[in-house]
mmCIF file of the N, C-alpha and C atoms, coordinates in Angstrom:
data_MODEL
# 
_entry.id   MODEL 
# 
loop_
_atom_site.group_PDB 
_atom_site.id 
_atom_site.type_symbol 
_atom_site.label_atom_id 
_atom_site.label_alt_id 
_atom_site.label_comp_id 
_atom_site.label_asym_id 
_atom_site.label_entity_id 
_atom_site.label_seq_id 
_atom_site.pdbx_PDB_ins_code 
_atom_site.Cartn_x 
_atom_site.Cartn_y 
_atom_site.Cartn_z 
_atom_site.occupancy 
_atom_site.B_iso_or_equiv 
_atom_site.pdbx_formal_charge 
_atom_site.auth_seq_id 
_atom_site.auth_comp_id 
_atom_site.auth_asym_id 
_atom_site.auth_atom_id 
_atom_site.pdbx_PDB_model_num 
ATOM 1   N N  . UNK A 1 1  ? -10.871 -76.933 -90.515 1.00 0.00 ? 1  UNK A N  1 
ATOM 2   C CA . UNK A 1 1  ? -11.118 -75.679 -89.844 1.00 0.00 ? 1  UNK A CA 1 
ATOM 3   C C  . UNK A 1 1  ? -9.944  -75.382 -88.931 1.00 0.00 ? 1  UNK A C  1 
ATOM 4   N N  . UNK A 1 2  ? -9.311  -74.379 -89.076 1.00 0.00 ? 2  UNK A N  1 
ATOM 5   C CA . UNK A 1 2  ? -8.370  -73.630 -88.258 1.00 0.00 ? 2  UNK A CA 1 
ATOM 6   C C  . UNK A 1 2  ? -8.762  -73.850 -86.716 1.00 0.00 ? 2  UNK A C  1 
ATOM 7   N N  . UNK A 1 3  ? -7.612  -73.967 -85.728 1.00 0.00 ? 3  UNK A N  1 
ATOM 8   C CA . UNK A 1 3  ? -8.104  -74.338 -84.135 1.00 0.00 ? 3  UNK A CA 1 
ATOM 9   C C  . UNK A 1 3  ? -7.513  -73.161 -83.594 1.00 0.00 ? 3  UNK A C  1 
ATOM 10  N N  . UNK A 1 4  ? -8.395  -72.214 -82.662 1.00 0.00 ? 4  UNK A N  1 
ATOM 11  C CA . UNK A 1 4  ? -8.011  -71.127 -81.853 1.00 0.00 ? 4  UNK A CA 1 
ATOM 12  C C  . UNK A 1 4  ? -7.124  -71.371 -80.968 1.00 0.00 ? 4  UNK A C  1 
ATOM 13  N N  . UNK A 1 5  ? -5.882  -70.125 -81.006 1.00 0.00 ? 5  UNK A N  1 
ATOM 14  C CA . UNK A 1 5  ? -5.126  -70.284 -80.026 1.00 0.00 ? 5  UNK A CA 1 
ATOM 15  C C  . UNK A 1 5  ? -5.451  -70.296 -78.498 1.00 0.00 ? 5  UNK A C  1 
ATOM 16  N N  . UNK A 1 6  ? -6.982  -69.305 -79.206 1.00 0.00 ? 6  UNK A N  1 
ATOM 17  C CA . UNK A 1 6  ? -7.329  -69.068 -77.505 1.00 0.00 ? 6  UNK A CA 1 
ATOM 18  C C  . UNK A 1 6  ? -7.964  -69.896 -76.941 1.00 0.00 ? 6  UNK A C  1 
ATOM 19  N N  . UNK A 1 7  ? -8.026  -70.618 -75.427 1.00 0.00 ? 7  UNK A N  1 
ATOM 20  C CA . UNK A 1 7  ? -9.230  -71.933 -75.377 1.00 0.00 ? 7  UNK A CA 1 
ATOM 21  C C  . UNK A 1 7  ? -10.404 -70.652 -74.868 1.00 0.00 ? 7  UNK A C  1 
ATOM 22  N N  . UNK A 1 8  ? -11.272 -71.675 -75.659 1.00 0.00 ? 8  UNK A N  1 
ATOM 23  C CA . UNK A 1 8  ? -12.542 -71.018 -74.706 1.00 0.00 ? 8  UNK A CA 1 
ATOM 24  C C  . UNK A 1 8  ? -13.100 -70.086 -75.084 1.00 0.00 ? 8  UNK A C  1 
ATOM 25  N N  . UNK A 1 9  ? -12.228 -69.537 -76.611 1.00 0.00 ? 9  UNK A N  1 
ATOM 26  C CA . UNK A 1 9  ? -12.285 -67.757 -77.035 1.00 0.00 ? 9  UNK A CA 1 
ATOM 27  C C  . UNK A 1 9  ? -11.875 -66.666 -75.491 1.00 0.00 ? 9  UNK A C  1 
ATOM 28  N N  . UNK A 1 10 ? -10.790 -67.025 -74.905 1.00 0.00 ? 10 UNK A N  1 
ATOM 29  C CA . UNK A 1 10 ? -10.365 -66.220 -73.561 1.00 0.00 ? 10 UNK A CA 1 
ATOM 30  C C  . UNK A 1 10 ? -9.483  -65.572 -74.568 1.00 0.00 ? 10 UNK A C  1 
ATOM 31  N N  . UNK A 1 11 ? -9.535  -63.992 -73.764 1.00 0.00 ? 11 UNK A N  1 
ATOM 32  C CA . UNK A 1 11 ? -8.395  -63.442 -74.002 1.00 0.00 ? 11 UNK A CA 1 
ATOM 33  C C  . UNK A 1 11 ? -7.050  -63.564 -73.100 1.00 0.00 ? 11 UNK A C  1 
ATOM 34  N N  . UNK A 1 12 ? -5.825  -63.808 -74.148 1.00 0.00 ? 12 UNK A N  1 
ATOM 35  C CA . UNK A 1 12 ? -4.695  -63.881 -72.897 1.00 0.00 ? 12 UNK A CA 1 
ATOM 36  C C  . UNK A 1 12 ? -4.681  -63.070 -71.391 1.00 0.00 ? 12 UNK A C  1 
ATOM 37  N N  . UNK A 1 13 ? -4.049  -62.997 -70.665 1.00 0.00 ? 13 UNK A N  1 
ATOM 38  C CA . UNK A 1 13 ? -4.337  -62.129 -70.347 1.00 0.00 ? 13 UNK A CA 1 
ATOM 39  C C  . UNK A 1 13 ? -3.229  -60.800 -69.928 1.00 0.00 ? 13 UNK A C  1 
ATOM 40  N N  . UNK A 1 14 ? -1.929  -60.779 -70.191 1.00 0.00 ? 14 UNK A N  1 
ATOM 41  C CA . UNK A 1 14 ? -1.133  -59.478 -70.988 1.00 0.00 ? 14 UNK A CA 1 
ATOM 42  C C  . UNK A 1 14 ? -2.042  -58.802 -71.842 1.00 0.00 ? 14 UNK A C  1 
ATOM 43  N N  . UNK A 1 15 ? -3.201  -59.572 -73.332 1.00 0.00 ? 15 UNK A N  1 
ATOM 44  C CA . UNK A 1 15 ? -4.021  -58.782 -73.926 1.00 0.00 ? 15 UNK A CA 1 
ATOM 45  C C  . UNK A 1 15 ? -4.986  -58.305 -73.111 1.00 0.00 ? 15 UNK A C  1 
ATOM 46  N N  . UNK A 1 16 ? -5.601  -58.836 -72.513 1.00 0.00 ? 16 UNK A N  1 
ATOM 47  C CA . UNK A 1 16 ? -6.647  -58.299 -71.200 1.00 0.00 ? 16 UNK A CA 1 
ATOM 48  C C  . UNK A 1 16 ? -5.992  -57.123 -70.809 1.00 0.00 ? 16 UNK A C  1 
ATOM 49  N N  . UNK A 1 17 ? -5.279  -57.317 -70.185 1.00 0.00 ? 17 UNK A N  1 
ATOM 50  C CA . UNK A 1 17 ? -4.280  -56.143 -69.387 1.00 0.00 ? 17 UNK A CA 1 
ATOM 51  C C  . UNK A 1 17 ? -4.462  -54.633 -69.958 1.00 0.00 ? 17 UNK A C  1 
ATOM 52  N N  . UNK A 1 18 ? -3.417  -54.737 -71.432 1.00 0.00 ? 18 UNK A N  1 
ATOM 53  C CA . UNK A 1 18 ? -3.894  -53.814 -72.055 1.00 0.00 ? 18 UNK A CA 1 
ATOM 54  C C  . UNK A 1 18 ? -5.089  -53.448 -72.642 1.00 0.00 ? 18 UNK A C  1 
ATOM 55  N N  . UNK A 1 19 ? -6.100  -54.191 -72.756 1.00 0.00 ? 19 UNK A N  1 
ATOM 56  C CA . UNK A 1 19 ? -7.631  -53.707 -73.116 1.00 0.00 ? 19 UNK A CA 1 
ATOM 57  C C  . UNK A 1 19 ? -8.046  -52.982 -72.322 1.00 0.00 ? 19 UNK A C  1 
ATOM 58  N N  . UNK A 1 20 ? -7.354  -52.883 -70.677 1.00 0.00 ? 20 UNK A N  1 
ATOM 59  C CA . UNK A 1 20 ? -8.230  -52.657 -69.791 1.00 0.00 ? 20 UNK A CA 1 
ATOM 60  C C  . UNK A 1 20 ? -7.516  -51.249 -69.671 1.00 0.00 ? 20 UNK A C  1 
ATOM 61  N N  . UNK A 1 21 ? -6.371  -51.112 -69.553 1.00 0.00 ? 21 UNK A N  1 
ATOM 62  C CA . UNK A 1 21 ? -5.289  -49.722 -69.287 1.00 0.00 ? 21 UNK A CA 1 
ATOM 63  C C  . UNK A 1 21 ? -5.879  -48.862 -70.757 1.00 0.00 ? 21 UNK A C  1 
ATOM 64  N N  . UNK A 1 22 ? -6.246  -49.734 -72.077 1.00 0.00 ? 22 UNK A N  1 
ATOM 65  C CA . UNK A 1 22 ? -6.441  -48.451 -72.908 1.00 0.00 ? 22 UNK A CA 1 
ATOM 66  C C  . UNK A 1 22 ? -8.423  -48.173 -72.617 1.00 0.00 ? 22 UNK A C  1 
ATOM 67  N N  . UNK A 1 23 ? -8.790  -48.718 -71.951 1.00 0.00 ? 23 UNK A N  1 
ATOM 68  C CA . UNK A 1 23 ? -10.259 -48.711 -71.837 1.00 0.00 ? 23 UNK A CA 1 
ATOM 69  C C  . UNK A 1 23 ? -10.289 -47.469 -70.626 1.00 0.00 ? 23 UNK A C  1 
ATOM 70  N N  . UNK A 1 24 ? -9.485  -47.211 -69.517 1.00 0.00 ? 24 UNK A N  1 
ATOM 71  C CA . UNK A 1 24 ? -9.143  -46.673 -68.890 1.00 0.00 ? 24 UNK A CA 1 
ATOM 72  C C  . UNK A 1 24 ? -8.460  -44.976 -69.416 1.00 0.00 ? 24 UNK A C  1 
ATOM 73  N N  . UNK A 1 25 ? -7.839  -45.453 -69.804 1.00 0.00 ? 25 UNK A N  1 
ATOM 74  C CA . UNK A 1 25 ? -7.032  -43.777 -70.702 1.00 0.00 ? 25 UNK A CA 1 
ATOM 75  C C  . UNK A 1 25 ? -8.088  -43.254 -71.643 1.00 0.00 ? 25 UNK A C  1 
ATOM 76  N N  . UNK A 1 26 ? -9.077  -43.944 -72.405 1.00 0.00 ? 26 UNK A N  1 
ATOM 77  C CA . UNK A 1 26 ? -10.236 -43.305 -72.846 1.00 0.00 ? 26 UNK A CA 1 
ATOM 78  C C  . UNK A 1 26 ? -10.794 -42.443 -72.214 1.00 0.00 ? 26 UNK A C  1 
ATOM 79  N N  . UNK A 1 27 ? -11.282 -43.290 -70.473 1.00 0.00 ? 27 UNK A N  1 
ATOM 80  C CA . UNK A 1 27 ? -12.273 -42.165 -69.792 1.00 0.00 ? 27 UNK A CA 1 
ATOM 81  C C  . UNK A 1 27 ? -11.387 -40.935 -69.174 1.00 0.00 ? 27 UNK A C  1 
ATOM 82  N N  . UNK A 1 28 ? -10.605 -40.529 -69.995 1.00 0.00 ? 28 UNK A N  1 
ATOM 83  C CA . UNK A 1 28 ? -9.485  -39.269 -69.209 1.00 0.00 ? 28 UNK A CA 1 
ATOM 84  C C  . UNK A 1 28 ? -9.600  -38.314 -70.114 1.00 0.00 ? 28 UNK A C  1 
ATOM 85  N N  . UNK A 1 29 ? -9.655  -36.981 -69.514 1.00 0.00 ? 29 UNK A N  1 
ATOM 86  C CA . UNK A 1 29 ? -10.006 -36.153 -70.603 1.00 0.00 ? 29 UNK A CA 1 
ATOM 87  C C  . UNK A 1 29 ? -8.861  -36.300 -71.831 1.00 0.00 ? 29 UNK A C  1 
ATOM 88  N N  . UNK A 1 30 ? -9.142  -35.050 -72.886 1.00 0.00 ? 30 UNK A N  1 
ATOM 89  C CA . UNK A 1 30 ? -8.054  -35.313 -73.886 1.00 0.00 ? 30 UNK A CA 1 
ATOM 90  C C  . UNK A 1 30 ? -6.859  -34.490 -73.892 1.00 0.00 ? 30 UNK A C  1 
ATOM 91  N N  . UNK A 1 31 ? -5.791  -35.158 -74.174 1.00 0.00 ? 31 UNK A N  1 
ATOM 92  C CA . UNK A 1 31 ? -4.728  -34.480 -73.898 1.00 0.00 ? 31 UNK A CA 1 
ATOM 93  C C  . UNK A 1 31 ? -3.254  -34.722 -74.703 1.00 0.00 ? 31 UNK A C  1 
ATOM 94  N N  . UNK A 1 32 ? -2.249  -34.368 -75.028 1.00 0.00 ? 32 UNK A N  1 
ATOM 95  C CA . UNK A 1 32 ? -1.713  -34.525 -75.639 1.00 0.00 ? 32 UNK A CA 1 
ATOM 96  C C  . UNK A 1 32 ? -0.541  -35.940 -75.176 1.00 0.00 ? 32 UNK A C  1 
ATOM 97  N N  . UNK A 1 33 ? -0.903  -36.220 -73.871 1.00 0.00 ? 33 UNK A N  1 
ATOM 98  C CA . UNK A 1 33 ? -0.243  -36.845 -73.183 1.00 0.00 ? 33 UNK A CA 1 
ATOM 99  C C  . UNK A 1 33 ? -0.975  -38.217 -73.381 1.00 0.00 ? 33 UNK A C  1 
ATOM 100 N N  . UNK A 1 34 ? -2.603  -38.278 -73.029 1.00 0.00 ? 34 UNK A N  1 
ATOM 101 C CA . UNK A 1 34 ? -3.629  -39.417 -73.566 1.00 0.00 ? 34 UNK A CA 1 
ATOM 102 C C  . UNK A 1 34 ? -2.848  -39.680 -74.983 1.00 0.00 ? 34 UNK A C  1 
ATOM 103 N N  . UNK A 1 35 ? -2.781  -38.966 -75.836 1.00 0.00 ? 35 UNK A N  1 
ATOM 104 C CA . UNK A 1 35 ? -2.661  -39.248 -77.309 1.00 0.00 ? 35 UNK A CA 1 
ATOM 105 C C  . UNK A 1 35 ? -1.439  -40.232 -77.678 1.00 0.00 ? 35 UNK A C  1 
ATOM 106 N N  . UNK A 1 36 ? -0.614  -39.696 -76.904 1.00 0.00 ? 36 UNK A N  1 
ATOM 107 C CA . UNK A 1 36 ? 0.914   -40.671 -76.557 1.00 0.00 ? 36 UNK A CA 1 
ATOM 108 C C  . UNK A 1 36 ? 0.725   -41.602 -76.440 1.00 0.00 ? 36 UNK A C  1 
ATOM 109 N N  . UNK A 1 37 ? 0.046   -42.004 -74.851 1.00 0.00 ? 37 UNK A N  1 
ATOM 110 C CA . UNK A 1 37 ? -0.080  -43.003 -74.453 1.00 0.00 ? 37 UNK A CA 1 
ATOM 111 C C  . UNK A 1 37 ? -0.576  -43.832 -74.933 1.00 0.00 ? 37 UNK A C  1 
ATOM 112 N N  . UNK A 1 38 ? -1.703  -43.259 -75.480 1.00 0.00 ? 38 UNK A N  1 
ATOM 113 C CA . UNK A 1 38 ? -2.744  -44.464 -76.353 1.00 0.00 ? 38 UNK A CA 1 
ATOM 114 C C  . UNK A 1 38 ? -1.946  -45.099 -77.878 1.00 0.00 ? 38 UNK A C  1 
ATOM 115 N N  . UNK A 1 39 ? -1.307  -43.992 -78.037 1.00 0.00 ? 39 UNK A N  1 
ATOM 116 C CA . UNK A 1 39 ? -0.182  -44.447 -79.202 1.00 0.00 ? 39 UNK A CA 1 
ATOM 117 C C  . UNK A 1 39 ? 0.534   -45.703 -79.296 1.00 0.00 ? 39 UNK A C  1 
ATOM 118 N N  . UNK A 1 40 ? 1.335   -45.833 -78.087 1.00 0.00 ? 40 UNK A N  1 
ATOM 119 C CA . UNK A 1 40 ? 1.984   -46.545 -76.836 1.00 0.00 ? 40 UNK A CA 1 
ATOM 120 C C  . UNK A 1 40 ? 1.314   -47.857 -76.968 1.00 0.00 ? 40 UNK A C  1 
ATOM 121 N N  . UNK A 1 41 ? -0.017  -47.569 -76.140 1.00 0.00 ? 41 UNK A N  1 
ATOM 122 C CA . UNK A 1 41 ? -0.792  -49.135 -76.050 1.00 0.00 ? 41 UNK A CA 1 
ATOM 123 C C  . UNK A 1 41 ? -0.890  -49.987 -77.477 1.00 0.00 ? 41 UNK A C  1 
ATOM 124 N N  . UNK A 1 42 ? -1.265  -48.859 -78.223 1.00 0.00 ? 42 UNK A N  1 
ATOM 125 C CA . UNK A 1 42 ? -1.769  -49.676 -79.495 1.00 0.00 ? 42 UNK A CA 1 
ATOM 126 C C  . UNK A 1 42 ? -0.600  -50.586 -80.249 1.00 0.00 ? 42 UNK A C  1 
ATOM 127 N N  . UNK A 1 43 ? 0.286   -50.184 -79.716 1.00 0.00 ? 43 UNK A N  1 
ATOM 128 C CA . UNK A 1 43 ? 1.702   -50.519 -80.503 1.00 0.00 ? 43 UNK A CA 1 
ATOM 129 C C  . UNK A 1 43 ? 1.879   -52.111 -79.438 1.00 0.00 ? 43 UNK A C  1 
ATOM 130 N N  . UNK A 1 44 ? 1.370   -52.065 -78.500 1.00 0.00 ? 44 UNK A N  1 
ATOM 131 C CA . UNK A 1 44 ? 2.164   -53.096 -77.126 1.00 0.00 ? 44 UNK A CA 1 
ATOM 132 C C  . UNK A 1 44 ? 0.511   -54.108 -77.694 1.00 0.00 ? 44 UNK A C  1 
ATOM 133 N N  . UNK A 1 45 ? -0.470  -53.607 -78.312 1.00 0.00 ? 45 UNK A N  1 
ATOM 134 C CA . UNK A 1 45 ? -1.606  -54.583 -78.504 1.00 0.00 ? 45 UNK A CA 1 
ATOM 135 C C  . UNK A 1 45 ? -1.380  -54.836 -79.851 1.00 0.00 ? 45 UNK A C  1 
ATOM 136 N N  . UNK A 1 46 ? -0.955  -54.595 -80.899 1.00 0.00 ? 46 UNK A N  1 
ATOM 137 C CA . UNK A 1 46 ? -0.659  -54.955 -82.283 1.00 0.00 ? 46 UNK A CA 1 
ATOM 138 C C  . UNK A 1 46 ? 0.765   -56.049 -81.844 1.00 0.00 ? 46 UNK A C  1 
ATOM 139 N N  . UNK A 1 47 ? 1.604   -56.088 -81.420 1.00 0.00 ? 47 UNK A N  1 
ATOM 140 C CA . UNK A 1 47 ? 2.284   -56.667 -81.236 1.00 0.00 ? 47 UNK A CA 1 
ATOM 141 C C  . UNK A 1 47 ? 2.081   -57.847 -80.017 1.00 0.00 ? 47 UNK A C  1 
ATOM 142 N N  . UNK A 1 48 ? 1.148   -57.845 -79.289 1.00 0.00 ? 48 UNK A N  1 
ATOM 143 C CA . UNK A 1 48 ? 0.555   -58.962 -78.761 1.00 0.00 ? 48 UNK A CA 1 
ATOM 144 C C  . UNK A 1 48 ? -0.608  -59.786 -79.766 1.00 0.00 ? 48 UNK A C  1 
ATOM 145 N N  . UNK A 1 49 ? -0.966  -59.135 -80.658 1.00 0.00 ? 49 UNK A N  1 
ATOM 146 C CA . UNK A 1 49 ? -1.838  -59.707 -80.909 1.00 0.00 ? 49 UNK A CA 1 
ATOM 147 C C  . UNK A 1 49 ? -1.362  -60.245 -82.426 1.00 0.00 ? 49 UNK A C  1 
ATOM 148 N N  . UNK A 1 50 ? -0.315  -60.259 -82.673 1.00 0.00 ? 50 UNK A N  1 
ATOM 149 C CA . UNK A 1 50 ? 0.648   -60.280 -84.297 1.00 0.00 ? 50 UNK A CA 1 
ATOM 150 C C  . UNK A 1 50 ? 0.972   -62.186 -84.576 1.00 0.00 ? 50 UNK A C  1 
ATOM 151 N N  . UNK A 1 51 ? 0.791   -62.141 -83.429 1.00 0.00 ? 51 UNK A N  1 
ATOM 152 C CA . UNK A 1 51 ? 0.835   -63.866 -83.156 1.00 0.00 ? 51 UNK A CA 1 
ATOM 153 C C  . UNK A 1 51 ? -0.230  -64.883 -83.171 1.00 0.00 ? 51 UNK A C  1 
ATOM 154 N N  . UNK A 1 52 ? -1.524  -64.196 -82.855 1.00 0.00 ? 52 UNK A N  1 
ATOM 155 C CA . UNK A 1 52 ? -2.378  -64.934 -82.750 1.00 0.00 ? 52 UNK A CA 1 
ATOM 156 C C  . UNK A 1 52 ? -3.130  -65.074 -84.274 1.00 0.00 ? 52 UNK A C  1 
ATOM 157 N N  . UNK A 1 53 ? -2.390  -64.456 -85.148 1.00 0.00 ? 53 UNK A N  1 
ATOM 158 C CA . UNK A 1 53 ? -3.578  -64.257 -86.091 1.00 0.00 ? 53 UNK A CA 1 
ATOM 159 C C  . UNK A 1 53 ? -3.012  -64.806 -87.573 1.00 0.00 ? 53 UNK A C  1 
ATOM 160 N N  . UNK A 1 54 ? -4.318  -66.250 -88.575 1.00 0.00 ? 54 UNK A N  1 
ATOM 161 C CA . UNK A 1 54 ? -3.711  -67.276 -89.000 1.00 0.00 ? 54 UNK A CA 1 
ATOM 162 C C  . UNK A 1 54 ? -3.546  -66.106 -90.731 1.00 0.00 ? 54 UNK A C  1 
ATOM 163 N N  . UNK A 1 55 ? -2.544  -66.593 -91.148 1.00 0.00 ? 55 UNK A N  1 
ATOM 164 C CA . UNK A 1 55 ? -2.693  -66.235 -92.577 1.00 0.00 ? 55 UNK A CA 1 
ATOM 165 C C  . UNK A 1 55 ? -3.068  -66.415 -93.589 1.00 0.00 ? 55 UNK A C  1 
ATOM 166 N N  . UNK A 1 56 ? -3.770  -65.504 -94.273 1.00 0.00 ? 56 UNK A N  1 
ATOM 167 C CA . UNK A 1 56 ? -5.052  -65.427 -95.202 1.00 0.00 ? 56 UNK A CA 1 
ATOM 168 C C  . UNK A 1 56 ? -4.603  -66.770 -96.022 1.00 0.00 ? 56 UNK A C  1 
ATOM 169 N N  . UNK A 1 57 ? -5.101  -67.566 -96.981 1.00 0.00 ? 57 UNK A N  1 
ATOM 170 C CA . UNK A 1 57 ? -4.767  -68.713 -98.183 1.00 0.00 ? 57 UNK A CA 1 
ATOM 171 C C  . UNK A 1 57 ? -3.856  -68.046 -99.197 1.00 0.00 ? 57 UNK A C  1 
# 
């Protein structure tokens, strides 16, 4: 069985970080500027998270 990078199942917490800034830009109305940003995050959380994850067989 594969061993998690994470102990504990914790999220890092740079990934925390951004969970919390795009959890945040959600509750803002909508805007073309939200849309960016969230663009933004998703790109800074795919690339935090590009590491943690094992490859298929």
């Amino acid at each position: 069985m594969p061993s998690s990078s994470r102990p504990h199942g914790q999220v890092p917490p740079a990934l925390a970080d951004v969970n919390d800034q795009i959890r945040h830009l959600m509750g803002q109305p909508a805007s073309p500027h939200r849309a960016e940003e969230y663009s933004r995050l998703l790109g800074v959380w795919v690339d935090l998270v590009r590491g943690d994850v094992d490859q298929a067989a």
